[in-house]
C-alpha positions as CSV (number, residue, x, y, z in Angstrom):
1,X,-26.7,-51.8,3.2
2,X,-29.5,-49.6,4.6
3,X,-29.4,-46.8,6.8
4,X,-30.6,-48.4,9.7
5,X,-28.3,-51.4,9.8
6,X,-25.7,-48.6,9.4
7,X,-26.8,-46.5,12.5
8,X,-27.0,-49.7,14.4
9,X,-23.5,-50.8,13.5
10,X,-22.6,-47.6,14.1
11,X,-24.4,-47.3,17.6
12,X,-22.2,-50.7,18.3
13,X,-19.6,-51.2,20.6
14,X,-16.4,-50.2,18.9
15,X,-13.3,-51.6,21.4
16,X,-10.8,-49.7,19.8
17,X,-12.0,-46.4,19.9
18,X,-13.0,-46.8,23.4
19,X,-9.4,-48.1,23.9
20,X,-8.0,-45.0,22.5
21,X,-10.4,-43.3,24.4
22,X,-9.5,-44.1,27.9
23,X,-5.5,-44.2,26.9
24,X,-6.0,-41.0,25.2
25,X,-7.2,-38.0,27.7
26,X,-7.4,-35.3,25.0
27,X,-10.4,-37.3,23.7
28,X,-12.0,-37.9,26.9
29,X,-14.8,-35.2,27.0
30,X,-15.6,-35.5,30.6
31,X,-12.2,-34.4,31.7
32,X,-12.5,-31.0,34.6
33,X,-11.3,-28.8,31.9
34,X,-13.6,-29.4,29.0
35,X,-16.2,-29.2,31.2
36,X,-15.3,-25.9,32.9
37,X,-14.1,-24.4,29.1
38,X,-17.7,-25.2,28.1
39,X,-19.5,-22.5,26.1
40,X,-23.0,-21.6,28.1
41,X,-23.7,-19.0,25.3
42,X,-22.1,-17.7,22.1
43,X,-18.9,-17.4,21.4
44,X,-19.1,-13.5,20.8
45,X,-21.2,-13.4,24.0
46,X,-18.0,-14.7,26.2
47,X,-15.6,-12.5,24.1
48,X,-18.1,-9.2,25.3
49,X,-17.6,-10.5,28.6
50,X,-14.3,-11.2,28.6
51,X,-13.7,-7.0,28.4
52,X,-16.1,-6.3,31.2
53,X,-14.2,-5.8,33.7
54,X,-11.7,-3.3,32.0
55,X,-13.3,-0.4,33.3
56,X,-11.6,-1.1,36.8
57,X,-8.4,-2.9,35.1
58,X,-7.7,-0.5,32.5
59,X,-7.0,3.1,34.8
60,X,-5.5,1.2,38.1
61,X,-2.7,-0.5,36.0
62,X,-2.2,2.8,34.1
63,X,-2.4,4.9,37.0
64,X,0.7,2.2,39.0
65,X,2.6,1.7,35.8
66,X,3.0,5.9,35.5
67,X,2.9,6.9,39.1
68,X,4.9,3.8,40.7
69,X,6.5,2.4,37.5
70,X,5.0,-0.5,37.7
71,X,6.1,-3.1,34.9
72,X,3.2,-3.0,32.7
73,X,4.8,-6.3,30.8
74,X,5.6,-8.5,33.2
75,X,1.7,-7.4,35.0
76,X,0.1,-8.4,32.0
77,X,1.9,-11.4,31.3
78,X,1.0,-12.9,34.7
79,X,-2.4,-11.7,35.0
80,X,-2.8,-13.5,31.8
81,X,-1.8,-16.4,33.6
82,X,-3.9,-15.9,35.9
83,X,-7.3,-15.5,34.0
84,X,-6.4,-18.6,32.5
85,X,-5.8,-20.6,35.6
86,X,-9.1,-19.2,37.2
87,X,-11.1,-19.6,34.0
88,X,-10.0,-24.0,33.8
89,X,-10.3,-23.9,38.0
90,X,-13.4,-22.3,38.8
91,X,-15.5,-22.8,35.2
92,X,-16.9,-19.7,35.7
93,X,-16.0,-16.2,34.9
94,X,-13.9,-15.5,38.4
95,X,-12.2,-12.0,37.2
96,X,-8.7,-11.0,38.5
97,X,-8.7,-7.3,39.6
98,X,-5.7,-5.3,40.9
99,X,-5.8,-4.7,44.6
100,X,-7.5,-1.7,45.0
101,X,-6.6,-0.5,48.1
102,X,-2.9,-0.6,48.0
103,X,-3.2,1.2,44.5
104,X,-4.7,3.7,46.5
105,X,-1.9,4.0,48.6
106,X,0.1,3.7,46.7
107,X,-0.3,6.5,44.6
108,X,-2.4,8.9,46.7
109,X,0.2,9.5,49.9
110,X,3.2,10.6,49.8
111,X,5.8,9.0,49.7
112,X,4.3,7.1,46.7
113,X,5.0,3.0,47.6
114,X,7.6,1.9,45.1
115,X,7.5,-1.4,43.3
116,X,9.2,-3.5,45.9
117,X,6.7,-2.2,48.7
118,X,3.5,-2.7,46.4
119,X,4.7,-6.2,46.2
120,X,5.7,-6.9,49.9
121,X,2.1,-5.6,50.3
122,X,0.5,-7.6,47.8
123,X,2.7,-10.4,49.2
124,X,1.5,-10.2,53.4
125,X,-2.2,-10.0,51.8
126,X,-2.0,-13.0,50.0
127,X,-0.2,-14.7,52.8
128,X,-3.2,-13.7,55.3
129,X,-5.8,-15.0,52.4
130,X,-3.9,-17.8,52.6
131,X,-3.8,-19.1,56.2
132,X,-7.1,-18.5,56.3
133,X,-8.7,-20.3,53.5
134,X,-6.1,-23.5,54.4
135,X,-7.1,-23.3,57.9
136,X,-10.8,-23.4,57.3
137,X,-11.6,-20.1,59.0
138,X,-12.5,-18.7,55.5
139,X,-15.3,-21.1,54.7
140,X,-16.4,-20.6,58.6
141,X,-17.1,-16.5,57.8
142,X,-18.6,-16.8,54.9
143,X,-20.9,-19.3,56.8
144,X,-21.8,-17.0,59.4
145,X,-21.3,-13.8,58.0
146,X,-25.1,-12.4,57.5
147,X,-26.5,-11.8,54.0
148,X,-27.9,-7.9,54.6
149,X,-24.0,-7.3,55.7
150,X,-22.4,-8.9,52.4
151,X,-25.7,-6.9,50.4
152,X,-24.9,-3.9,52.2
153,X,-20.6,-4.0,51.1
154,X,-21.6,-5.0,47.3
155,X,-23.8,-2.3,47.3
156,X,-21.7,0.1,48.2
157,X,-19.1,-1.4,46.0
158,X,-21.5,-1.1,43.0
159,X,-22.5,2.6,43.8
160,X,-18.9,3.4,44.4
161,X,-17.9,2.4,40.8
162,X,-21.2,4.0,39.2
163,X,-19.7,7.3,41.0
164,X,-16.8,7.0,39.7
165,X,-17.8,5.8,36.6
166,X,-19.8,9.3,36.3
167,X,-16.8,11.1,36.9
168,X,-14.8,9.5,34.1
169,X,-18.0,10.4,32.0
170,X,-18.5,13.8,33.2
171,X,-14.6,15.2,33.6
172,X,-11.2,14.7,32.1
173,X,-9.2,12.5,34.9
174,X,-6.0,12.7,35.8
175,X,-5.1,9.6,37.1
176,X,-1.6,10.7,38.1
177,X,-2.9,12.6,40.9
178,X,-6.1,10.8,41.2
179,X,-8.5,13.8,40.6
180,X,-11.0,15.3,37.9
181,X,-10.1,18.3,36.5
182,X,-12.0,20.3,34.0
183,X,-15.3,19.5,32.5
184,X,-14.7,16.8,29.3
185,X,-15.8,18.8,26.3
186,X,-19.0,17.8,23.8
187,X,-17.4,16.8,20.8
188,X,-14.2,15.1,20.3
189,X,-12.4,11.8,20.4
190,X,-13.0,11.8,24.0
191,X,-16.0,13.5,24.4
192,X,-18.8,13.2,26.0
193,X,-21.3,12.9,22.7
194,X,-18.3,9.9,22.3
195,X,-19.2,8.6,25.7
196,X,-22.8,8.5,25.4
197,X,-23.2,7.1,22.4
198,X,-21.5,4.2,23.6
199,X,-24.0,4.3,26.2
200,X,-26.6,4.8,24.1
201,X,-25.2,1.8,22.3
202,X,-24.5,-0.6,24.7
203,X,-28.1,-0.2,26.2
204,X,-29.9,-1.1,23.1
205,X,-28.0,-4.3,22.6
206,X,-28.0,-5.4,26.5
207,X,-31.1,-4.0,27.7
208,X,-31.6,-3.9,31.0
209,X,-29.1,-7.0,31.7
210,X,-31.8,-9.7,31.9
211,X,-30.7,-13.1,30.2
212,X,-31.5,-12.3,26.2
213,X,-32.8,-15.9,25.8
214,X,-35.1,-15.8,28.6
215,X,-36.7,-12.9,27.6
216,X,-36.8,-14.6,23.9
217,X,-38.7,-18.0,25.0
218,X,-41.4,-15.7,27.2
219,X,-42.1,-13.8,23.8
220,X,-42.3,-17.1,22.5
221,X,-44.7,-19.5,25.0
222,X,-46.9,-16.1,24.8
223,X,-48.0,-16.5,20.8
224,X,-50.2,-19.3,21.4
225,X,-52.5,-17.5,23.5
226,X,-52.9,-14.0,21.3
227,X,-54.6,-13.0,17.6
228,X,-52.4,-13.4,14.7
229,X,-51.5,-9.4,14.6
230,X,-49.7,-9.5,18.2
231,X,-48.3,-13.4,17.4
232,X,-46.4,-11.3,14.5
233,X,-45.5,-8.9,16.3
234,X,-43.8,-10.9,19.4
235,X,-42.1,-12.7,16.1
236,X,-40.6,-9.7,15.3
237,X,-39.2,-9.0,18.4
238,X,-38.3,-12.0,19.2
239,X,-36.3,-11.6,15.9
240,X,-34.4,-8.6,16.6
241,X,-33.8,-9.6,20.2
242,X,-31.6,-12.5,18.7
243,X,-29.7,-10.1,16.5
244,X,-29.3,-7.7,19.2
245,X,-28.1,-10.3,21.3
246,X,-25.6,-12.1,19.0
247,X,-23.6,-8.3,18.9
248,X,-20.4,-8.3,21.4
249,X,-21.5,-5.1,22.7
250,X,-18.7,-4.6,25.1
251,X,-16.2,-6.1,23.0
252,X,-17.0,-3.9,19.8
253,X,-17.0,-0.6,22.2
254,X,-13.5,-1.9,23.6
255,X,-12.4,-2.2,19.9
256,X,-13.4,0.9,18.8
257,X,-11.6,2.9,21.9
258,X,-8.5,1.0,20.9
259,X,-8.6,2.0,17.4
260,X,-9.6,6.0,18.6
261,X,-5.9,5.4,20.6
262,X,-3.8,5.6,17.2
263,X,-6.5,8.4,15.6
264,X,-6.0,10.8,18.8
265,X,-2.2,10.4,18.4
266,X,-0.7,8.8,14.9
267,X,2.9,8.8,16.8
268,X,2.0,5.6,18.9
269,X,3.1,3.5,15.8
270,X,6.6,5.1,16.2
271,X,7.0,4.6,20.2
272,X,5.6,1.0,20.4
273,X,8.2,-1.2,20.3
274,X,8.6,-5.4,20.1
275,X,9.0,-7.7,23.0
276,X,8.5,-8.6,26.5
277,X,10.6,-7.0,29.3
278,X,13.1,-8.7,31.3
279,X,11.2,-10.8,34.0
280,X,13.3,-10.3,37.2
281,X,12.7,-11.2,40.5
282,X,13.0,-7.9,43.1
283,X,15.3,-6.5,45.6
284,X,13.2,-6.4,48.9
285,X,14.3,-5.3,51.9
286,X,13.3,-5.6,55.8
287,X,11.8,-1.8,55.2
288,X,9.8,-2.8,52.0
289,X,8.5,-5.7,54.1
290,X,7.7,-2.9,57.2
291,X,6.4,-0.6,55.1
292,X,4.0,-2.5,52.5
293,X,2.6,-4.4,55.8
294,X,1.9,-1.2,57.4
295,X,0.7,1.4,54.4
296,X,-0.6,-1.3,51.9
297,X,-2.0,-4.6,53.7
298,X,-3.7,-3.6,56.7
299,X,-6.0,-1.2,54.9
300,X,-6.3,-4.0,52.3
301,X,-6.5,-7.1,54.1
302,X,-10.4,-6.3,55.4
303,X,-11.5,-5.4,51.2
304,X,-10.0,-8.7,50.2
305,X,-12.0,-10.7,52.4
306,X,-15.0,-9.3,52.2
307,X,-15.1,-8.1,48.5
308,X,-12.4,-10.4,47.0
309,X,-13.9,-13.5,49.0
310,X,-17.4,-13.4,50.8
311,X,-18.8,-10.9,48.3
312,X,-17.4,-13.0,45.3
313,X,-18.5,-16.5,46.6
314,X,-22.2,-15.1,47.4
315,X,-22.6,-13.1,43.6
316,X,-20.7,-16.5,42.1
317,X,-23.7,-18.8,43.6
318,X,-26.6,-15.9,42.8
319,X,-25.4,-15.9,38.9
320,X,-24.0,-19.6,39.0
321,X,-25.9,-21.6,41.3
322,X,-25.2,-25.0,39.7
323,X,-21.7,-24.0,40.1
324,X,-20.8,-23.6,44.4
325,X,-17.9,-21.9,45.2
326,X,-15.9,-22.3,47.9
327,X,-14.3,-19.3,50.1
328,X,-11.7,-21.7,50.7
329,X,-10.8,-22.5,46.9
330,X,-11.2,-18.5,46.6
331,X,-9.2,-17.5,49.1
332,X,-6.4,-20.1,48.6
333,X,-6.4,-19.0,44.4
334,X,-5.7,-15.3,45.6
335,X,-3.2,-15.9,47.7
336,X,-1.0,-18.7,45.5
337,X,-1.6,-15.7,42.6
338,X,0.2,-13.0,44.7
339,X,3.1,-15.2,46.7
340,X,4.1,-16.4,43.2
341,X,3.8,-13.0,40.8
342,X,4.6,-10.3,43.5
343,X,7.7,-11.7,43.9
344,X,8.7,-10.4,39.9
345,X,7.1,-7.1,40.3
346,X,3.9,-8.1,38.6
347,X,0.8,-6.0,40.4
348,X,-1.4,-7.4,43.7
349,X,-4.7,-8.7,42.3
350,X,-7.9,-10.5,43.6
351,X,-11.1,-11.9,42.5
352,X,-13.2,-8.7,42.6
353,X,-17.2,-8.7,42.8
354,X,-17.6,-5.8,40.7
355,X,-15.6,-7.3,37.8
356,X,-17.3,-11.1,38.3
357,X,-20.6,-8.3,37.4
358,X,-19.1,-6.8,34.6
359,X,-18.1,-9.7,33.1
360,X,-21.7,-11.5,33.4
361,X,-23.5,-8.0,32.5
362,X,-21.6,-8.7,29.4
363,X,-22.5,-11.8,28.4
364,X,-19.7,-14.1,30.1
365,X,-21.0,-17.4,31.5
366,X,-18.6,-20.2,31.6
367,X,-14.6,-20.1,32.6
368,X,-13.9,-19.6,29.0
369,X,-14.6,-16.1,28.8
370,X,-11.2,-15.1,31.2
371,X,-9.2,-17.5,29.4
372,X,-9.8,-15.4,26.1
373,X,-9.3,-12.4,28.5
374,X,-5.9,-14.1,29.3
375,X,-4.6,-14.9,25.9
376,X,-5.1,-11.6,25.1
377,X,-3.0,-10.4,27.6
378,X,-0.7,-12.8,26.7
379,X,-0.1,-11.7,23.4
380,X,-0.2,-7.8,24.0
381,X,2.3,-8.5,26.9
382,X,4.6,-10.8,24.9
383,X,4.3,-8.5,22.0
384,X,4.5,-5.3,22.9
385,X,5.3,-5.2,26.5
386,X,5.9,-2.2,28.0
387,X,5.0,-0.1,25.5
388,X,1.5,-0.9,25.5
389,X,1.3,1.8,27.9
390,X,1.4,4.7,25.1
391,X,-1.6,3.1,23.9
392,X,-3.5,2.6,27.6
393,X,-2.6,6.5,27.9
394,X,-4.7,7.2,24.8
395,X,-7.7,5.4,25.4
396,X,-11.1,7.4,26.0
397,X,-11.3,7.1,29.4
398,X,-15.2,8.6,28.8
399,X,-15.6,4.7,27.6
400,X,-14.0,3.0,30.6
401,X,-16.3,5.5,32.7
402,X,-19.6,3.6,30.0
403,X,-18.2,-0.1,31.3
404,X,-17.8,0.5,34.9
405,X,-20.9,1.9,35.1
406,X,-22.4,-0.9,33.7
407,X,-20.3,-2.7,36.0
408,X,-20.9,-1.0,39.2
409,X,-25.2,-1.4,38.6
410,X,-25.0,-4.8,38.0
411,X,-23.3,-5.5,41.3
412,X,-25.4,-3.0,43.0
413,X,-28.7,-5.0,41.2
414,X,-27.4,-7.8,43.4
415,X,-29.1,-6.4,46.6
416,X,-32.5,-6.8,45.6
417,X,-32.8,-10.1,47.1
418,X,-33.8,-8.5,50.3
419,X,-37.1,-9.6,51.1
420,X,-37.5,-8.1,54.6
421,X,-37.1,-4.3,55.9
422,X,-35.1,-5.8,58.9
423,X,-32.9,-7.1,56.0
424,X,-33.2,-4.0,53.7
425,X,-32.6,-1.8,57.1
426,X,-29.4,-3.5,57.9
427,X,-28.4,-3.4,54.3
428,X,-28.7,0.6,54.1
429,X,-27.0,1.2,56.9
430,X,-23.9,-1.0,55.7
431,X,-23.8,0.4,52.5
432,X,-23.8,4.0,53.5
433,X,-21.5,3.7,56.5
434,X,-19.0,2.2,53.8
435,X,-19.7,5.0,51.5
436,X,-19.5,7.6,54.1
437,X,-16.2,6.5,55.6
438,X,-14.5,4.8,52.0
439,X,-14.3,1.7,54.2
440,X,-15.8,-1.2,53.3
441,X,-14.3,-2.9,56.9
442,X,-16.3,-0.3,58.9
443,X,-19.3,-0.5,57.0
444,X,-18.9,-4.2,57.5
445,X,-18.4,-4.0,61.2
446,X,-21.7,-1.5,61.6
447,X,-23.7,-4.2,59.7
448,X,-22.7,-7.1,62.1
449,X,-23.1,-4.7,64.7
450,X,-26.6,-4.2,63.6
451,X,-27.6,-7.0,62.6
452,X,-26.5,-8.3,66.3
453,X,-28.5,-6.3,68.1
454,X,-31.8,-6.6,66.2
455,X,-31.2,-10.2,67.3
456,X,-30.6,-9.2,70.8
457,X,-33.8,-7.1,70.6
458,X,-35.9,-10.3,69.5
459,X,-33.8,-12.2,71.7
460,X,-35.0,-10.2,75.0
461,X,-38.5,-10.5,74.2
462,X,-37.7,-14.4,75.0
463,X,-35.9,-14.0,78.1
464,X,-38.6,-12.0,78.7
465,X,-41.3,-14.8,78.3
466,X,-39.1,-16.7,80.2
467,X,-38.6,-14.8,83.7
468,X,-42.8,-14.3,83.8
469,X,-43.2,-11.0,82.6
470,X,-45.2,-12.2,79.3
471,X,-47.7,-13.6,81.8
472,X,-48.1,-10.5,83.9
473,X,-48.7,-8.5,80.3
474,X,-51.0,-11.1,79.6
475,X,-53.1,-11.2,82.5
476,X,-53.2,-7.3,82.5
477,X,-54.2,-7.5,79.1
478,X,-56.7,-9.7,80.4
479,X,-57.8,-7.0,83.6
480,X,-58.1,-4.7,80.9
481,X,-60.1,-6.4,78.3
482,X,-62.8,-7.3,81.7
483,X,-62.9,-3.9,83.0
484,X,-63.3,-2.8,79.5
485,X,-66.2,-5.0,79.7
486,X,-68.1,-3.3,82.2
487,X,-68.0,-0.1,80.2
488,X,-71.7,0.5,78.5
């Protein structure tokens, strides 16, 4: 038999395996979840990704598992779940971050929230986030909402974690009281020649953050129209730019901070200890319910829909524009996440712009880079549980300060769109009132303020036309230009 009769038998209609095709599923390719798990990029590419967003993760869970005694276990374990769910749901890298204002709260005022009150807080903001994304009034803001005013919150979300990500560099932190202290020494295993190094390092392998292959196939369409020398040379670095590209930058840096955890103090091995904790559902009452409303939601209601929502949805369809997502699908996902986990204790989270950035700074592109992110949890949670925190408590925090910087620029990169000063001007001004007063709701409010009444200025300039005033200017213009005129 030759090899083309073979190919065209081959390329025949075989009944049976289309039979067991359709009555099989897990060989149907074009099912939601294959096509959402599909790898845009390499595999080590989504793994780098996949840590992106640890520079926010890592110190908020520490700082609620010491301070508020959060259960670290039974946190990871559903934020594992969570990643995973959001990774086959959206297809795209949707992050799930801790709530930040409520950790704030939670562990800067005094009386520190306890575990119950976190969790009634969580619990009343997903509920909110809920009602509105079911309702349709979600999908109705984000509609209407300008784009300077969502610019203006991620940049000042973006410069808020490159602040703090300085900080971490710069000083030794002590997340229990939520302050620097002294100056972080040179040398060391948490140093800052440690830190910059991984800067250093993570800068020569991801540039600048532009798409690797991009910047490949320009080298590339570019050698037909120069001499041999500089076609050999654009080879070259064509060359290394797919070698530095195919490293897990992010990934390897994470690696080597968890392996520095058990060189800084050997006695880890002795305190970790095997298995999950006890998943329990809380004791709440009426004055948890009081008191988390008050002290944790209201402040956080405002950043979850504007950060965790709007902010998301607009960076989501800048990054992912073949892949529209809804503020209702958003909304909805945060708040099902916090009415079922909040109710065992595990910590209030969103979908958070800065760590959607991080994540795609890193090289995550499809929904398969959090559902690595989640199995990873998994395991450490089912494996260790709580006592993962020895290890968390050891890690270089100059690193996490390296990622969320990364993090916090590539969100603030998102701003550039503004073509306009009237855009650019509203943008400013929403940015630094947020920075100003650490509130990204009155920054918000400012913007639409703003933007409202350039409109209203435009707007009276019409009216204007409309009552005749347009035609008296004109036909004094037009006295003016005749006596002008009869001027020598």
């Amino acid at each position: 038999m030759s090899i083309n009769s073979y190919a065209q038998r081959s390329d025949c209609h075989n009944p049976i395996m289309d039979s067991s095709s359709s009555t099989n599923p897990l060989l149907r390719r074009d099912r939601w979840w294959f096509r959402h798990l599909r790898l845009k990029t390499t595999i080590s590419s989504e793994l780098s990704g996949a840590v992106g967003d640890l520079g926010t993760f890592i110190p908020i869970v520490l700082t609620l598992t010491l301070v508020s005694h959060l259960d670290l276990s039974t946190t990871l374990i559903f934020t594992a779940l969570y990643n995973i769910s959001t990774g086959l749901l959206f297809g795209i890298p949707m992050p799930v971050q801790p709530m930040k204002s409520i950790a704030a709260v939670a562990v800067s005022e005094l009386p520190h929230l306890t575990t119950a009150q976190i969790a009634t807080a969580g619990a009343t903001t997903a509920a909110t986030l809920l009602i509105l994304g079911a309702t349709g009034l979600m999908s109705f803001f984000y509609r209407f909402i300008p784009l300077p005013v969502v610019r203006g919150v991620q940049l000042s979300q973006g410069l808020s974690f490159a602040f703090s990500a300085i900080k971490y560099i710069r000083y030794n932190q002590d997340f229990v009281s939520s302050k620097s202290t002294t100056p972080r020494p040179w040398l060391g295993l948490d140093g800052l020649v440690l830190a910059i190094s991984a800067l250093v390092f993570l800068v020569l392998t991801t540039g600048s953050g532009s798409d690797h292959q991009t910047i490949i196939n320009d080298h590339d369409d570019d050698d037909d129209d120069e001499n041999p020398l500089t076609r050999s040379s654009r080879r070259r670095v064509s060359k290394r730019l797919r070698i530095l590209s195919a490293i897990p930058a992010a990934l390897t840096v994470f690696l080597f901070g968890l392996l520095l955890c058990f060189i800084r103090d050997p006695s880890i091995f002795k305190d970790l200890k095997f298995g999950p904790s006890r998943i329990q559902i809380l004791k709440i009452t009426w004055e948890d319910w009081k008191i988390g409303f008050l002290r944790g939601a209201i402040p956080q209601i405002p950043l979850s829909i504007l950060n965790s929502v709007i902010a998301v949805c607009k960076l989501s369809t800048d990054m992912f524009p073949e892949k529209e997502v809804s503020a209702t699908k958003v909304s909805i996902s945060v708040g099902l996440m916090n009415l079922i986990g909040c109710w065992f204790g595990a910590m209030p989270v969103c979908h958070g712009a800065g760590g959607l950035a991080g994540q795609y700074r890193f090289g995550a592109r499809s929904g398969a880079s959090v559902v690595f992110l989640g199995i990873g949890k998994l395991v450490i949670g089912l494996v260790f549980g709580n006592s993962f925190v020895r290890i968390l408590n050891e890690f270089p925090i100059g690193i996490l300060g390296v990622l969320l910087l990364f993090a916090g620029i590539e969100l603030g990169m998102a701003s550039k769109d503004m073509n306009t000063k009237e855009e650019s001007f509203v943008m400013l001004i929403c940015a630094a009132v947020s920075l100003t007063g650490s509130s990204a709701a009155l920054g918000f409010g400012c913007g639409i303020l703003l933007h409202l009444l350039l409109k209203l200025r435009s707007c009276e300039c019409d009216c204007a036309s409309s009552f005749g005033f347009s035609k008296m200017f004109s036909k004094s213009s037009a006295d003016d230009d005749g006596d002008s005129t009869l001027v020598p």
